[in-house]
C-alpha positions as CSV (number, residue, x, y, z in Angstrom):
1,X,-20.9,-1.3,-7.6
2,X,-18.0,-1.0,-10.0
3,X,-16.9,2.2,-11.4
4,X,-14.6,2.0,-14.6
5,X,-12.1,4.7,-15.0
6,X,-9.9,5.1,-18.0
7,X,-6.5,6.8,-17.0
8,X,-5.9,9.7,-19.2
9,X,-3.5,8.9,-22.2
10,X,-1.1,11.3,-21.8
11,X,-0.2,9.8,-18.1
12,X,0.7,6.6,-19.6
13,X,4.4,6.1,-20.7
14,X,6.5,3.0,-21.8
15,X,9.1,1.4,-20.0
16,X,12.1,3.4,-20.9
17,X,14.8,5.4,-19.9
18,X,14.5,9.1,-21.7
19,X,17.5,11.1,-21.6
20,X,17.7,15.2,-22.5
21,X,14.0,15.7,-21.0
22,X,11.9,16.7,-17.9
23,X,10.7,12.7,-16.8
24,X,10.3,11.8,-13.8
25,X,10.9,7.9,-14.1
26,X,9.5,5.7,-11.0
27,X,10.1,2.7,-9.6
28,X,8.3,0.6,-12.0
29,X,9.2,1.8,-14.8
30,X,6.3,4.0,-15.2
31,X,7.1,7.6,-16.0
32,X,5.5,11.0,-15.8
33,X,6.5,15.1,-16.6
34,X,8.3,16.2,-13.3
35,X,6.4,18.9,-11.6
36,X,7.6,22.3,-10.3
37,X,7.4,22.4,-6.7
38,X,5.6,26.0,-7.1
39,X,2.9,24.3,-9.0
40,X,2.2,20.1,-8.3
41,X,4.6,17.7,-6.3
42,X,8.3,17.1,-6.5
43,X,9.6,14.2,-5.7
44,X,12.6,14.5,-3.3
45,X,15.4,12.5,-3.8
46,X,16.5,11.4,-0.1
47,X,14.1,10.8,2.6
48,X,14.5,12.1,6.1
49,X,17.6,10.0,7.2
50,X,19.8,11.2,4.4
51,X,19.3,7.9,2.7
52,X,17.5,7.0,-0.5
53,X,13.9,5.9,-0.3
54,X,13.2,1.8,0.2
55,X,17.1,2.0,1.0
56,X,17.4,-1.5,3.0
57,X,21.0,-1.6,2.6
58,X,21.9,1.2,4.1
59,X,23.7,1.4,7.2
60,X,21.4,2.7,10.1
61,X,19.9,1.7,13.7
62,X,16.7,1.9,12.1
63,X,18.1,-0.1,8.9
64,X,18.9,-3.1,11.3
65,X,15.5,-3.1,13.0
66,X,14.0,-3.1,9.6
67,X,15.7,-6.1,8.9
68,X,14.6,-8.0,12.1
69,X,11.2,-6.9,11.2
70,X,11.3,-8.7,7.6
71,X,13.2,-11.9,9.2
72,X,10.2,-12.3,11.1
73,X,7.6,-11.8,9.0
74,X,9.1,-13.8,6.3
75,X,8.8,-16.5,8.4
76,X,5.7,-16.6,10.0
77,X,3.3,-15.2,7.5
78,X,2.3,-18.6,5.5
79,X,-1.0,-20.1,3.8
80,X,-2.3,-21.2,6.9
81,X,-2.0,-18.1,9.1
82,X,-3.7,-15.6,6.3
83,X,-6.9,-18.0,6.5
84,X,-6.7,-17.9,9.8
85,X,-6.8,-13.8,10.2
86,X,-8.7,-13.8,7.1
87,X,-11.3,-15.3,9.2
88,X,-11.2,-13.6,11.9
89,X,-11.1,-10.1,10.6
90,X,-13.3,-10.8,8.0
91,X,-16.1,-10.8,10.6
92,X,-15.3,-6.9,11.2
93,X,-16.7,-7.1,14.9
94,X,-13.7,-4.9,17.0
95,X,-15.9,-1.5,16.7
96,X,-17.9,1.0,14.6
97,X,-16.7,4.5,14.2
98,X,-15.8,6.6,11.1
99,X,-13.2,7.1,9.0
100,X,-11.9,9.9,10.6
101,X,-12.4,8.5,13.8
102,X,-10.3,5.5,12.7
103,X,-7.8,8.4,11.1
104,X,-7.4,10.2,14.8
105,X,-6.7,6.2,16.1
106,X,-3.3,6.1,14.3
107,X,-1.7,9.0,15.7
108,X,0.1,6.5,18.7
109,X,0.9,4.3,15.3
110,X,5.1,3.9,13.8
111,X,5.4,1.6,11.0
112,X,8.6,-0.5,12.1
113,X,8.9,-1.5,8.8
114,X,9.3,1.8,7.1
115,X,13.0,2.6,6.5
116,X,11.8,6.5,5.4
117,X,10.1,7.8,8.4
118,X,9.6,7.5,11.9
119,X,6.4,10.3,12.0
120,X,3.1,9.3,13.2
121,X,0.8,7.9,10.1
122,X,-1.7,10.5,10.4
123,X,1.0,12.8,9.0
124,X,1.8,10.4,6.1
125,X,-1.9,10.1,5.5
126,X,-2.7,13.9,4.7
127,X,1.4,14.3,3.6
128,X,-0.3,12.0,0.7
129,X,-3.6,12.6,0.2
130,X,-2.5,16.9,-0.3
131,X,0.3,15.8,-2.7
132,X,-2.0,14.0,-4.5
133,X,-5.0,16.8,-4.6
134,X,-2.4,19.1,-6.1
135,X,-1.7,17.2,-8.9
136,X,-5.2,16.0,-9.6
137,X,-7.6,18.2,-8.2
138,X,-10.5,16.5,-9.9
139,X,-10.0,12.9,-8.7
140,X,-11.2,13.4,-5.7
141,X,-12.1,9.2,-5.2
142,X,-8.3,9.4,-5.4
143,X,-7.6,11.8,-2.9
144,X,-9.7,9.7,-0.8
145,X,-8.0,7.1,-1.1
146,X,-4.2,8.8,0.0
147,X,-6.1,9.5,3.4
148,X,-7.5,6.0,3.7
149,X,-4.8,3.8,2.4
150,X,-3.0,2.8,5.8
151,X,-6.1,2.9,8.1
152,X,-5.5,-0.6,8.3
153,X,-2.8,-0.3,11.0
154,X,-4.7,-0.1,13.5
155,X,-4.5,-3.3,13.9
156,X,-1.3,-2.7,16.0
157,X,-3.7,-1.5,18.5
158,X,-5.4,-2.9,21.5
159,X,-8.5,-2.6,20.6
160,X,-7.7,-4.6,17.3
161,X,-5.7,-7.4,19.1
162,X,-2.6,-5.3,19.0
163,X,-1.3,-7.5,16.7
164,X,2.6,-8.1,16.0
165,X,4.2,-5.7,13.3
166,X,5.0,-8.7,11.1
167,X,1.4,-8.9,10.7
168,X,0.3,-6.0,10.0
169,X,2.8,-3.9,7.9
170,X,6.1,-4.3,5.5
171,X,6.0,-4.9,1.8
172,X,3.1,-7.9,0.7
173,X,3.5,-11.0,-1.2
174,X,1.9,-13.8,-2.7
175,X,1.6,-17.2,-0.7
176,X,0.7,-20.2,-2.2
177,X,3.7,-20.0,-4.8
178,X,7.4,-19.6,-5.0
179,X,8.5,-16.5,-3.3
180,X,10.1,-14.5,-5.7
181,X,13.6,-13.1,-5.2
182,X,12.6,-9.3,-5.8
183,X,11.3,-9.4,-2.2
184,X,13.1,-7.5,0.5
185,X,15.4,-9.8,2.6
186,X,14.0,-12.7,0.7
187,X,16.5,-14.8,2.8
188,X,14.8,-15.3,5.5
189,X,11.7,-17.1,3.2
190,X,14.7,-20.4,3.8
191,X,12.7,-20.7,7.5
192,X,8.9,-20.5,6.1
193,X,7.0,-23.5,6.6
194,X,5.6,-22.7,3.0
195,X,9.3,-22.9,1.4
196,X,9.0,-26.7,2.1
197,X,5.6,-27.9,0.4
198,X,6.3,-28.8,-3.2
199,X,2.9,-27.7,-3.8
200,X,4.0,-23.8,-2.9
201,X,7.4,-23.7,-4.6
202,X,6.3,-23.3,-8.5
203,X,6.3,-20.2,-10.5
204,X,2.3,-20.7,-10.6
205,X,1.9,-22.8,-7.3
206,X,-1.9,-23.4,-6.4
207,X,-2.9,-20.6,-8.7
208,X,-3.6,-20.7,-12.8
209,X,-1.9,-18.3,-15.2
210,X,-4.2,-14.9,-15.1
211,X,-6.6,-15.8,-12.4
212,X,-6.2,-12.7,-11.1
213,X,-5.0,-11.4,-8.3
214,X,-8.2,-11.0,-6.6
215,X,-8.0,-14.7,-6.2
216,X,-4.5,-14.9,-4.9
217,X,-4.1,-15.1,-1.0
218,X,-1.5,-12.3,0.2
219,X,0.1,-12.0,3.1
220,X,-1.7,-10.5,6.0
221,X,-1.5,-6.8,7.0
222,X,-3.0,-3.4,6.8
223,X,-3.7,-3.6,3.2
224,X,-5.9,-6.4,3.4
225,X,-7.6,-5.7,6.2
226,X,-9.0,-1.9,4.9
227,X,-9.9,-3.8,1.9
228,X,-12.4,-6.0,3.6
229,X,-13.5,-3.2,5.7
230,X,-14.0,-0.3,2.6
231,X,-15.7,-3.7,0.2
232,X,-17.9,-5.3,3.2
233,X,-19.3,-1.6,4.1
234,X,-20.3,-1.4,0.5
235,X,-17.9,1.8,-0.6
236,X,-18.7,3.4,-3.6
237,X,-15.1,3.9,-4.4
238,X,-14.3,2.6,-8.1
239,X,-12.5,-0.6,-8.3
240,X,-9.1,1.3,-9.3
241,X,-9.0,2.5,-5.3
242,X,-9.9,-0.4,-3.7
243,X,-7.0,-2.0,-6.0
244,X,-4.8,1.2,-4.5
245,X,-5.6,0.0,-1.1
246,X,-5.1,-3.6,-1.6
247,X,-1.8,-3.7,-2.9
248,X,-0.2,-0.7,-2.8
249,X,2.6,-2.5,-0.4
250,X,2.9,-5.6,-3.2
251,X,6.4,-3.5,-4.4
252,X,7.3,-7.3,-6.1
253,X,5.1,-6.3,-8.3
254,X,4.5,-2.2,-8.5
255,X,8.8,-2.1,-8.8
256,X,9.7,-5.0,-9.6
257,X,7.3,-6.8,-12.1
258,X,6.9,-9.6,-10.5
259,X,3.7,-11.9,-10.6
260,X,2.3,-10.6,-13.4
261,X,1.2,-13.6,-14.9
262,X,-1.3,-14.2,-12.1
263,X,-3.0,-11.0,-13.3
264,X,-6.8,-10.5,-15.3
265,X,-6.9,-7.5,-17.8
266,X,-8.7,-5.3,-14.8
267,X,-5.8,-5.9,-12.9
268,X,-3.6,-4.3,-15.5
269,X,-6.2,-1.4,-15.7
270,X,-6.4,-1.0,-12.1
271,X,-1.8,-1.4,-12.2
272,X,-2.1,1.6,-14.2
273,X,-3.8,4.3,-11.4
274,X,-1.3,2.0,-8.8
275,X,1.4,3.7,-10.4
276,X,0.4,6.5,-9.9
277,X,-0.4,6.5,-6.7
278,X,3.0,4.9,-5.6
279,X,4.9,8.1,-6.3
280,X,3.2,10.0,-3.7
281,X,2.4,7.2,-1.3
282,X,6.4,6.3,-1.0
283,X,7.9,9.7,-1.9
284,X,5.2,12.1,0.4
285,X,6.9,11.1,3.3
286,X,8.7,14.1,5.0
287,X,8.7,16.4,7.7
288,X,6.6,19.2,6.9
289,X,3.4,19.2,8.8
290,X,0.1,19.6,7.0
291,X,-2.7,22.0,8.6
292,X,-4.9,19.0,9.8
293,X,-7.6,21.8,10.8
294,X,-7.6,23.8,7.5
295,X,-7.9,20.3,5.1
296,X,-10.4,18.2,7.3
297,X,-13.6,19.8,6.1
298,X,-12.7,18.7,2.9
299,X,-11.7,15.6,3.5
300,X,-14.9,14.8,5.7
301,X,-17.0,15.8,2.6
302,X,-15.2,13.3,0.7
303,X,-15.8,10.6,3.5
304,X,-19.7,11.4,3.5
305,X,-19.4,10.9,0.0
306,X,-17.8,7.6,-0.4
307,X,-18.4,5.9,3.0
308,X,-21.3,5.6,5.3
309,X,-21.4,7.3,8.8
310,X,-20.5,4.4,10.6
311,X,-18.4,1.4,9.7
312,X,-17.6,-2.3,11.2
313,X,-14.3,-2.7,12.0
């Protein structure tokens, strides 16, 4: 079932620098009124390091094992291996549970990849899911979708295969065409097996001009795996969060515009609620704790909601 939401006009700004007022102006461009702290989110300037957020310059232990982590998956993730897990996962046959079940999994879970925080994802999961319920208390499909965005990673457990980083987290990107230079330590793409097929080098590769992205292979992690799992257990989430979930780690093309001619008009809907969701997915991350007890009634109620009691995994 598909839902259609229309993002309210006054959320929407153009692409422009505004100087003398209150915007806040994200990564993409996309702007909206800065909130005071007393009253929505506020987006901090420096995550927990002292650095900026998606610094990858920056000089840091973590900074350098961050870097490793791209070399690598710049390499291996090609065509071939996404069928390949594609195929496998797609038969969703590790376990049933819930989706707080799965939530409680991740709490032995550190994204390697993430240069802003070192917590355990549960945290960024409700870190997220709260900013965005202060800030739209009345989306609640959207609030939803902050708590489930990253269940994904549990591939990096045992009972998943315990599958390499590379594999499973980091910023996504289109195979099957060139790899465009806005990616993060785009480098190391020189060693891909891809890099040297003519037929993957173009701007458009294997792919027509606004196929959209739906049929685009991406590279293989978290984001795609939780998409198969929330669309093959027949969610009733609209398609603006099962977009969210999909490719809210494409940053080639949420910052950096990139790709854009692959996309359909519901892509460039759905873009629109991606946005959004970006600010508090990348700038959420801190150290304050959220009550886990105090917010998981709600959260369950949204869950019973949306998802059935059980899912394949």
């Amino acid at each position: 079932m598909t839902i259609l939401i229309e993002l309210p006009a006054d959320l929407v700004g153009e692409k422009e620098i505004i100087s003398d007022t209150n915007e806040l102006v994200l990564d993409g461009g996309f702007f909206m009124p800065k909130m005071e702290s007393e009253c929505g989110f506020e987006a901090p300037e420096i995550n927990s390091y002292g650095h900026s957020f998606r610094d990858y310059d920056a000089e840091s232990e973590r900074q350098k094992s961050v870097e490793e982590f791209y070399r690598l998956q710049h390499i291996n993730q090609t065509c071939e291996y996404v069928k390949r897990m594609r195929e496998e996962y797609g038969k969703l046959d590790k376990i049933k549970m819930s989706i707080w079940e799965c939530c409680e999994l991740l709490n032995n879970v550190v994204d390697d990849s993430d240069p802003d925080l070192d917590e355990p994802q549960t945290e960024h999961l409700l870190q997220t899911a709260e900013a965005i319920r202060k800030d739209y208390p009345n989306e609640d499909w959207l609030h939803l979708t902050g708590l489930i965005h990253d269940l994904g990673k549990v591939l990096l457990l045992p009972e998943f295969g315990e599958l390499p980083q590379w594999a499973v987290v980091g910023d996504t990107f289109p195979l099957g065409c060139a790899f465009d230079e806005s990616i993060v330590h785009h480098k190391y793409f020189e060693d891909n097996p891809d890099s040297k097929n003519p037929a993957y080098t173009t701007k458009n590769g294997i792919y027509q001009e606004g196929c959209g992205l739906e049929n685009v292979v991406m590279s293989w992690g978290h984001d795609d795996y939780m998409y198969l799992v929330a669309k093959e257990n027949r969610t009733t989430l609209p398609s603006a969060a099962l977009f969210i979930i999909r490719y809210h780690s494409f940053y080639p093309l949420h910052k950096a515009g990139a790709y854009t001619h692959l996309m359909n008009e519901e892509d460039v809907e759905n873009l629109k609620w991606l946005n959004i969701f970006n600010k508090y997915d990348l700038y959420s991350k801190s150290k304050v704790r959220v009550d886990v007890e105090k917010v998981k009634p709600y959260y369950l109620s949204l869950i019973e909601k949306y998802f059935p009691d059980k899912l394949r995994w």
